[in-house]
N, C-alpha and C positions, 0 to 999 in steps of 0.2 A: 502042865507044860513045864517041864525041866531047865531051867536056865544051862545047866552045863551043857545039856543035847543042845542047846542052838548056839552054843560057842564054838562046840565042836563043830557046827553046820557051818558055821561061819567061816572058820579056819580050813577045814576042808574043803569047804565046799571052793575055794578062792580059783581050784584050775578049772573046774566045770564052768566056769563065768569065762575066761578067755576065749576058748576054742571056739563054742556055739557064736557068737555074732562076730567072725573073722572076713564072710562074706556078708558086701550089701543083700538086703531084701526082695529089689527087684529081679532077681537072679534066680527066686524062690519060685517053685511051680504051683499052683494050687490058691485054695483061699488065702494063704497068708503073703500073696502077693499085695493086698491093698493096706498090709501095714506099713506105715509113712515113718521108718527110717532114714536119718540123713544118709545117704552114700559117700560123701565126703572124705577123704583121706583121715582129715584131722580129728573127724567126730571117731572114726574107729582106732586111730593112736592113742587117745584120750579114753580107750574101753580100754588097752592094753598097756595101762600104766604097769611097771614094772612089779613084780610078787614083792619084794621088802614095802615101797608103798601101801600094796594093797592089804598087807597082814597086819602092817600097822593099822591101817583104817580102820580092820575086824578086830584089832585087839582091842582099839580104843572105843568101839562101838560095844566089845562083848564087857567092858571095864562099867561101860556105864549103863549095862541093862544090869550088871551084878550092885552098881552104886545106887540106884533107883530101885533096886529092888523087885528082879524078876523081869521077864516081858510083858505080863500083864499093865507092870505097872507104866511099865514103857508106852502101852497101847492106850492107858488113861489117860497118860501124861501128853502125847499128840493128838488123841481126839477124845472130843465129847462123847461120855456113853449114858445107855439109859437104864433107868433101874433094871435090875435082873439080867443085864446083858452079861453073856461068859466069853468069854474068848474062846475059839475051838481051835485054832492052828493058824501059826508064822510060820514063813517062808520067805526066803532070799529070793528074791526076781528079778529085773529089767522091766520096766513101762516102757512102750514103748510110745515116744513123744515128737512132735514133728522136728525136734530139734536133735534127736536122736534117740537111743536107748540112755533109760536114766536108773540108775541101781538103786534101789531100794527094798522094805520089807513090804509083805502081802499078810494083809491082817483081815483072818475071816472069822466072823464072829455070830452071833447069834441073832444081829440085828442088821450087821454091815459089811460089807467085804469093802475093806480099807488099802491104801496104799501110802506109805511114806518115805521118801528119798533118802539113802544111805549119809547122803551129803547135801549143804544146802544151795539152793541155787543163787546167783546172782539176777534183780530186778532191779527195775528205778522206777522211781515215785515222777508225782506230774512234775515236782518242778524240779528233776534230774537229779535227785539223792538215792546213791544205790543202796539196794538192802539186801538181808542175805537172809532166804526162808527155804523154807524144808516146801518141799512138793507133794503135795496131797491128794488124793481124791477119795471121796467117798461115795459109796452106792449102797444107798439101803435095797437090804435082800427083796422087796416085794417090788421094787424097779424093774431089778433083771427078766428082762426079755426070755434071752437064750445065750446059751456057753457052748461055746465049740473047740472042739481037741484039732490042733493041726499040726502036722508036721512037712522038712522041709523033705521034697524027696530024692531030692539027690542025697541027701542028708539026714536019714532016716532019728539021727540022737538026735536032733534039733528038733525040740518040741514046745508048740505053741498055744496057749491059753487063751482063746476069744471070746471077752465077754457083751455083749450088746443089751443094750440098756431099753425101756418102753419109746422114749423119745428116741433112739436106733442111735447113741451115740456109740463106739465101740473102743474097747479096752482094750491091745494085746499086751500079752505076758509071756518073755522068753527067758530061758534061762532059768526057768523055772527049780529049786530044789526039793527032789520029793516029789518031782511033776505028777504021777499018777497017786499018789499019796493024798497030795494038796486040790487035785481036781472031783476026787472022791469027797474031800470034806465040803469044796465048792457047790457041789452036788445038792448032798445032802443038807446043805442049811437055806438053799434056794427052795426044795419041796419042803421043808420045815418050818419057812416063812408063811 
C-alpha cells in the first residue's frame, strides 16, 4: 500500500465526499432507506464545511500517516492486530451513525474490517468531563453475516456498502472511494476468513 496513493486519495478524493450526501436518506428508494441518517439541517452543513477546511484536515491527516510512518502503521497504531494480520486496503468513507454521517478511514484486513473517524468525537464521562475519542468499530471477518451493494436510484453515483453482522447489527458505508474496488477486497477476505 503506497502512502502517496492515499494522499493523493485523500486530496482528491475531497469533492466526491460533498455531492453524494447533499440529500437526506429517507428520500432514498430501496434498501438503503433504513440507514438512520440525521436529516437535520445542521448535521448536513457540518458534511459541507467549506474545501480550504477540508484540505487542510487531509493535509494534516496525509502529514501524519507520512510522520507515523505509512498507513499500516496508522492501522496498528488505532487497533489491536494479531500475529500475521496484513492489511489489504484503506479507503476514505462515511459510517453512517444515528447522529449522522461520520468521516473516516475503512480498514480491511485480513482479520478485521475496521473503521476509524477522520476527527475525534466529543463524549462525557459519568461525572460530566468531556473527552475527545476517535470512533471505532471493529468486526472480525468470521462475524460477517452478509454485504450488500446499494445504491440511491434516483441517484445512480450514490453508492452504498451494507454490512450486516451474525447478531444482524448493520453497518452502512457511503461515500465510499474506490467503491467497487473496495467492495471487491471486502469480498474477498469475508470468503478467506
Amino acid at each position: 500500500m503506497q502512502t502517496s496513493s492515499l494522499l493523493r486519495q485523500l486530496v482528491v478524493g475531497t469533492s466526491v465526499t460533498h455531492g453524494q450526501l447533499q440529500k437526506p436518506v429517507n428520500r432514498l428508494t430501496g434498501p438503503a432507506t433504513q440507514c438512520q441518517c440525521s436529516t437535520s439541517t445542521s448535521k448536513q452543513m457540518r458534511l459541507r464545511t467549506n474545501i480550504s477546511e477540508t484540505v487542510k484536515r487531509k493535509i494534516s491527516l496525509g502529514a501524519r500517516i507520512l510522520r507515523v510512518g505509512g498507513v499500516e502503521k496508522v492501522f496498528q497504531q488505532f487497533f489491536t492486530t494479531e500475529e500475521g494480520e496484513k492489511l489489504l486496503k484503506v479507503s476514505h468513507c462515511y459510517l453512517s451513525t444515528t447522529s449522522g454521517p461520520l468521516a473516516g478511514f475503512l480498514f480491511i484486513s485480513t482479520y478485521k474490517v475496521a473503521f476509524c473517524s477522520e476527527r475525534t468525537v466529543k463524549v462525557f464521562t459519568q461525572n460530566g468531563n468531556m473527552l475527545r475519542i476517535r470512533y471505532k468499530v471493529v468486526i472480525p471477518l468470521k462475524k460477517i453475516k452478509s454485504m450488500n451493494q446499494t445504491e440511491n436510484m434516483q441517484k445512480p453515483r450514490q453508492k452504498y456498502i451494507e454490512i450486516v453482522t451474525e447478531d444482524n447489527f448493520e453497518f452502512w458505508l457511503m461515500g465510499v472511494l474506490k467503491y467497487h474496488k473496495t467492495f471487491q477486497y471486502l469480498q474477498e477476505a469475508v470468503s478467506q476468513a
